[in-house]
C-alpha positions as CSV (number, residue, x, y, z in Angstrom):
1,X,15.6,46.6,101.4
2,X,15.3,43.6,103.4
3,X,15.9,43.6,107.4
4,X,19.2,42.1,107.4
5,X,20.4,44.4,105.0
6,X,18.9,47.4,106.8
7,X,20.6,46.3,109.9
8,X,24.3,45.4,108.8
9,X,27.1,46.7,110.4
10,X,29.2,49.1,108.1
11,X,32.8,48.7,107.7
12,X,35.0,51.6,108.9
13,X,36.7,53.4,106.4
14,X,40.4,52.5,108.6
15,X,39.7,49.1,108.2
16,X,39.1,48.8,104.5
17,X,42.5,47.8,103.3
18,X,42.4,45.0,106.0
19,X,39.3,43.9,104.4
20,X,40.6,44.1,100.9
21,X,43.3,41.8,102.2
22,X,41.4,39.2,103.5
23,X,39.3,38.7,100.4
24,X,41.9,39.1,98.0
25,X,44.1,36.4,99.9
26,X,40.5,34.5,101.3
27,X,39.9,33.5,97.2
28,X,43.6,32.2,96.8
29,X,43.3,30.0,99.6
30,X,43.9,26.6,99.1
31,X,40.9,24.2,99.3
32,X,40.5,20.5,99.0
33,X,37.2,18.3,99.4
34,X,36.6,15.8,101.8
35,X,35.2,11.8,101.3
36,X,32.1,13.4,102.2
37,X,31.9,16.0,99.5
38,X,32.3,19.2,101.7
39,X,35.3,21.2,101.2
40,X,38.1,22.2,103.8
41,X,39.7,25.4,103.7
42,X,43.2,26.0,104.3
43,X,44.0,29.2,106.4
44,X,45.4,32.3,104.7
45,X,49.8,32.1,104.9
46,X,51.9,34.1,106.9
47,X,53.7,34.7,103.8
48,X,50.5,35.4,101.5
49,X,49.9,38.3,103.8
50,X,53.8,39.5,103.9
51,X,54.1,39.2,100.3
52,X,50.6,41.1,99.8
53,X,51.9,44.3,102.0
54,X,54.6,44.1,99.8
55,X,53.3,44.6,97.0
56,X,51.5,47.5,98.9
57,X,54.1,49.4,99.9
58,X,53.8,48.2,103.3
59,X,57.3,48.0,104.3
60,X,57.6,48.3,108.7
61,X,57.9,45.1,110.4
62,X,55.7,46.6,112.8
63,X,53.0,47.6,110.3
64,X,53.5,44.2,108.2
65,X,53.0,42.2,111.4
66,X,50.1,44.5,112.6
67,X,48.1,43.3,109.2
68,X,49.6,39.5,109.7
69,X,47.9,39.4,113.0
70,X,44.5,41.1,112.4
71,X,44.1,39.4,109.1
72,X,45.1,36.0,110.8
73,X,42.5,36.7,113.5
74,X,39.8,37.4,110.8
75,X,40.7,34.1,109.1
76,X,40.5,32.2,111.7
77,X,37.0,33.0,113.0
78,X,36.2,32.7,108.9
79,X,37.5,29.1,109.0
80,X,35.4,28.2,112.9
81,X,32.1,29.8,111.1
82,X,33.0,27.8,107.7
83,X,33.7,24.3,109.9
84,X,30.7,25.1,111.9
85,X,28.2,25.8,109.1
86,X,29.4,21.8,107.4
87,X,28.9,20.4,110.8
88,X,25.3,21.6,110.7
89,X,24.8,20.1,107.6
């Protein structure tokens, strides 16, 4: 197995629903391309995420919230990597 692999972090097991989230919502995301060919991502909805826990059962304003504004945080670090990453192009 290579390094990087070897040396990953692993995901708690608490935080697996968050990640489930994000990548379920992170693939629905709109997206649009730029004059210069690279393509912008839109960030993840407030109401993509509400209507998700929904569907989960997640019902508490508390806990819905809770989910908005860890999965908001992971999104937006997602989009400052993604921006970075076509600036270094």
């Amino acid at each position: 197995m290579p390094p990087a692999l070897q040396s990953r972090p692993s995901l708690d097991e608490s935080n697996y629903l968050y990640y489930e989230i994000f990548t379920t919502l992170s693939e629905a995301r709109g997206k649009f391309s730029l004059p210069t060919g690279q393509v912008h991502l839109n960030p993840i909805q407030f109401s993509e995420v509400i209507l998700y826990c929904s569907e989960l059962g997640i019902i508490t304003e508390d806990d819905r919230f809770t989910y908005w504004r860890v999965i908001h945080a992971v999104d937006m670090a997602y989009l400052d990597d993604h921006t970075t990453r076509l600036k270094a192009k």
